[in-house]
C-alpha positions in Angstrom: -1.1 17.8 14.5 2.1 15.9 13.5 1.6 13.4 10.4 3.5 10.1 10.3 3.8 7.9 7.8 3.5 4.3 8.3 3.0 1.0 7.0 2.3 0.1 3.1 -1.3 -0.4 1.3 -0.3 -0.2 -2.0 2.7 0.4 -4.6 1.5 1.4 -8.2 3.1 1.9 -11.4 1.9 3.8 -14.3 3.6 5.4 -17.6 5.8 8.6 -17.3 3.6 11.6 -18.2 5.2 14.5 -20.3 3.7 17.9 -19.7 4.1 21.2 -20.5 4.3 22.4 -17.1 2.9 20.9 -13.4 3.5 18.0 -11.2 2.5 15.0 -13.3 1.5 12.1 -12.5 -1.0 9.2 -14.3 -4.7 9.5 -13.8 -5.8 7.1 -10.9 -7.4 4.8 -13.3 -4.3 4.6 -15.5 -1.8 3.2 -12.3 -1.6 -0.3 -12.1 -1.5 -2.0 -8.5 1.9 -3.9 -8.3 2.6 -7.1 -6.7 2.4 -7.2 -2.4 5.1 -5.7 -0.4 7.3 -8.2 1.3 6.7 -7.1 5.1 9.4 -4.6 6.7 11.4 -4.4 2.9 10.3 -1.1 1.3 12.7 1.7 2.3 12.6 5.2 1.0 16.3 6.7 1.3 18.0 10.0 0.1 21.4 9.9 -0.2 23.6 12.4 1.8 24.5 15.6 -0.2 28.3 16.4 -1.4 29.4 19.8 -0.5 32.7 21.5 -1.0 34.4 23.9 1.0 36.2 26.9 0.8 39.2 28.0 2.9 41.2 30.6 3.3 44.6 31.0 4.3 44.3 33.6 7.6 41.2 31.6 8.8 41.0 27.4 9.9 37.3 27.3 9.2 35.9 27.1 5.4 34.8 30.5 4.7 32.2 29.3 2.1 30.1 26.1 1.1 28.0 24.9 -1.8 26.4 21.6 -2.1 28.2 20.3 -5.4 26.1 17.1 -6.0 22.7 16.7 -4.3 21.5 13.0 -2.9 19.3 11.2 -5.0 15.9 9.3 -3.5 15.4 6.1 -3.8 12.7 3.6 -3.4 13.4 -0.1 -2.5 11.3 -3.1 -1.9 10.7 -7.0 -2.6 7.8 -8.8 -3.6 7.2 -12.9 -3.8 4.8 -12.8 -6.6 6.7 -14.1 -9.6 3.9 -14.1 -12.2 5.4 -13.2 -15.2 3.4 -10.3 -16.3 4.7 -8.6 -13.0 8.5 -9.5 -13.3 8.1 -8.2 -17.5 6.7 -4.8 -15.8 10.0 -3.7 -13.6 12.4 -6.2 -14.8 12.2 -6.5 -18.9 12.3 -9.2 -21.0 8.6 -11.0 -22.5 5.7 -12.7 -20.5 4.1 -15.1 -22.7 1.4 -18.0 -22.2 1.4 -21.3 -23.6 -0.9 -23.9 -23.3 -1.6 -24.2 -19.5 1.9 -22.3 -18.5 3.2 -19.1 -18.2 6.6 -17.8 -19.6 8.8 -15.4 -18.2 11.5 -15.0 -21.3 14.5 -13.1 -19.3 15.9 -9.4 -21.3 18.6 -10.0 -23.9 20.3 -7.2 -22.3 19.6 -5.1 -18.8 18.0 -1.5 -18.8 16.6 0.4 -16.3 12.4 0.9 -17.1 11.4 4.5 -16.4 7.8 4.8 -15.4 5.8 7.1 -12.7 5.5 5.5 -8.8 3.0 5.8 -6.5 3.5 4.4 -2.6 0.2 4.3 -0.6 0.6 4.6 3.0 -1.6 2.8 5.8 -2.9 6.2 7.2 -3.6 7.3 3.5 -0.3 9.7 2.7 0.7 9.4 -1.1 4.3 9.5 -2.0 4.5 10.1 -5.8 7.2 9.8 -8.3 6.3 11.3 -11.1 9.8 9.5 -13.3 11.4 7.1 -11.7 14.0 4.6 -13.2 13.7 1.0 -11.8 15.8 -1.4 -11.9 14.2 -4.9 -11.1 16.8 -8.3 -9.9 16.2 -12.1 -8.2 17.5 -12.2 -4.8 17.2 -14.4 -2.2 17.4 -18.0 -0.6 15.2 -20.2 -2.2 14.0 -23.6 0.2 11.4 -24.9 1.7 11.1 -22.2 4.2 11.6 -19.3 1.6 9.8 -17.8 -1.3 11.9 -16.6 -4.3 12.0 -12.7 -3.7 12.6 -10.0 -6.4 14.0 -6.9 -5.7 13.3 -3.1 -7.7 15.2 -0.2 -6.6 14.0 3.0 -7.9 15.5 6.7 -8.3 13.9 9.8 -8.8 14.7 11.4 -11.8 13.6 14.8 -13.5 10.2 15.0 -14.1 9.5 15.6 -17.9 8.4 18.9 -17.8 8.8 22.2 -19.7 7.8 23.8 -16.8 9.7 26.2 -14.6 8.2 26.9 -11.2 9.0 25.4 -7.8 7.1 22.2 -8.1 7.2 21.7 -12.2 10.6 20.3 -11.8 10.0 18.5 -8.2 11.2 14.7 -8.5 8.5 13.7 -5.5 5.9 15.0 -3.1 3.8 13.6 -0.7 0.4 14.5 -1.0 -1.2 14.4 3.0 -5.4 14.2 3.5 -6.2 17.4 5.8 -9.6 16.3 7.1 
């Protein structure tokens, strides 16, 4: 039976967990649901891989290869939910309440926030990230017919792991119900 992915229920965030060795990822109860997915704007994307080439003189055709720089995975969506408790989470800076407002206090200077990612599929397949560094920004039209949109992009990094087998040092998985 072929498994698809499709469609988004949830995106969650938690704090990067440093093992000794494993996959890592938050306990369920310590990932925190993130805003709504703007429809049709989360995209998972690996870059293409750089490869060099080897040639020799007598032959036209490379007589060796070796993938010199492999493509990264990234993770892209919007949301419209600009409560500032959200935007603090991917973006920086300080959410703070006053009396009957909320603040959102921009960051003095930009940083990318590393934290572990978890993208729930409509049919139940969880893609996990167990370090990812996010990078939050405004972007769109803002009118009567449009909400203010904010943008994270994601990258999988090294997991933090001591570990050296095949899936210690994996930046993602899926993780696909059988029953």
């Amino acid at each position: 039976m072929a498994n698809y992915l499709y469609g988004i229920k949830s995106v969650k965030y938690g704090a990067v967990v440093a093992t000794g060795s494993g996959f890592a990822m938050p306990a369920s109860g310590d990932m925190s649901a993130w805003a709504y997915t703007v429809q049709g704007s989360l995209t998972i994307s690996e870059d293409e891989s750089t490869t060099t080439e080897f040639f020799v003189e007598e032959v036209s055709t490379p007589v060796h290869s070796i993938v010199t720089d492999p493509g990264k995975l990234s993770v892209t969506w919007r949301a419209y939910d600009m409560t500032p408790a959200l935007i603090a989470v991917m973006k920086g800076g300080t959410a703070a309440t006053g009396t009957g407002v909320d603040y959102y206090y921009g960051p003095e200077t930009v940083a990318a926030i590393e934290m572990s990612l978890q993208v729930t599929t409509t049919n139940d397949i969880v893609f996990e990230i167990p370090r990812a560094s996010c990078l939050a920004r405004f972007d769109s039209v803002l009118g009567r017919e449009n909400l203010l949109e904010m943008e994270v992009k994601a990258t999988a990094l090294a997991p933090e792991t001591s570990g050296t087998g095949a899936t210690d040092q994996a930046p993602y998985r899926f993780k696909i119900p059988t029953t």
